[in-house]
N, C-alpha and C positions, 0 to 999 in steps of 0.2 A: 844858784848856789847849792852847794853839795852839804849833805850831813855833816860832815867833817868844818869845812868851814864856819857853818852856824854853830857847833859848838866852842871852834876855837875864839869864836867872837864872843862870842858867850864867858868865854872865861877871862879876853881882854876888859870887857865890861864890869862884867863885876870887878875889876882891880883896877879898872881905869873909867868910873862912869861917868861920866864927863866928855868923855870923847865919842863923837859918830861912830859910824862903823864904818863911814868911809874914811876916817881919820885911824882907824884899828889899822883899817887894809892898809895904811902907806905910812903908816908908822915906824918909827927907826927905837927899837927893841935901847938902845943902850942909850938914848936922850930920855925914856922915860923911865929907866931907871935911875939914871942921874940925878931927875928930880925926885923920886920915892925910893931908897934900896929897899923898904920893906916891901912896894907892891913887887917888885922882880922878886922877893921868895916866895909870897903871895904867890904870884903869877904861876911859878916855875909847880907849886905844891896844886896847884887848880890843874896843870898843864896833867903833871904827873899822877893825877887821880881820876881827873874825865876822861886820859886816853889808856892809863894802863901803863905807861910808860915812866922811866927813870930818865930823868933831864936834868944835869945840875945846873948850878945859876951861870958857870962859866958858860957851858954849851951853850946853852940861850944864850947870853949874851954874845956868841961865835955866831950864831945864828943870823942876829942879828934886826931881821925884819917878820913881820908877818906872815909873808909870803913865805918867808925861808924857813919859819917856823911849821907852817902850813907843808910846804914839801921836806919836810922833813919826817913828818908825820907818814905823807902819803907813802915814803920809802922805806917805812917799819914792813916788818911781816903783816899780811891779812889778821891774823892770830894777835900782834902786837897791840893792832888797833881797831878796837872792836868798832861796830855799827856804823863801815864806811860806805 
């Protein structure tokens, strides 16, 4: 697992800690905001401050999954997203 990964599981955790991490990885972004709309700004404010980046709650939920989250990340600029 890469740098990137373990932080963004890191940030599903802390707003979601309850869940494995193999339950982060296959996670469907817009069932778990369903049941919490505060963790997805939660989320989205953890997202936006561990990577540097500007994510609003729509985009994430466009996103969608983990994984999509996760390469979304990876297609920022080097610069966008530090310590990958």
């Amino acid at each position: 697992m890469t740098e990137l990964q373990d932080r963004l599981v890191r940030c599903f955790s802390s707003v979601f800690p309850t869940l494995s991490e193999a339950e982060i990885r296959a996670s469907d972004v817009v069932s778990l905001f369903d049941l919490d709309s505060l963790a997805g700004v939660t989320l989205v404010a953890l997202i936006d401050q561990e990577f540097g980046v500007n994510v609003d709650l729509p985009d994430l939920l466009e996103l969608r999954s983990f994984e999509a989250i996760l390469q979304f990340l990876r297609n920022r600029k080097p610069s966008e997203v530090p310590h990958e």
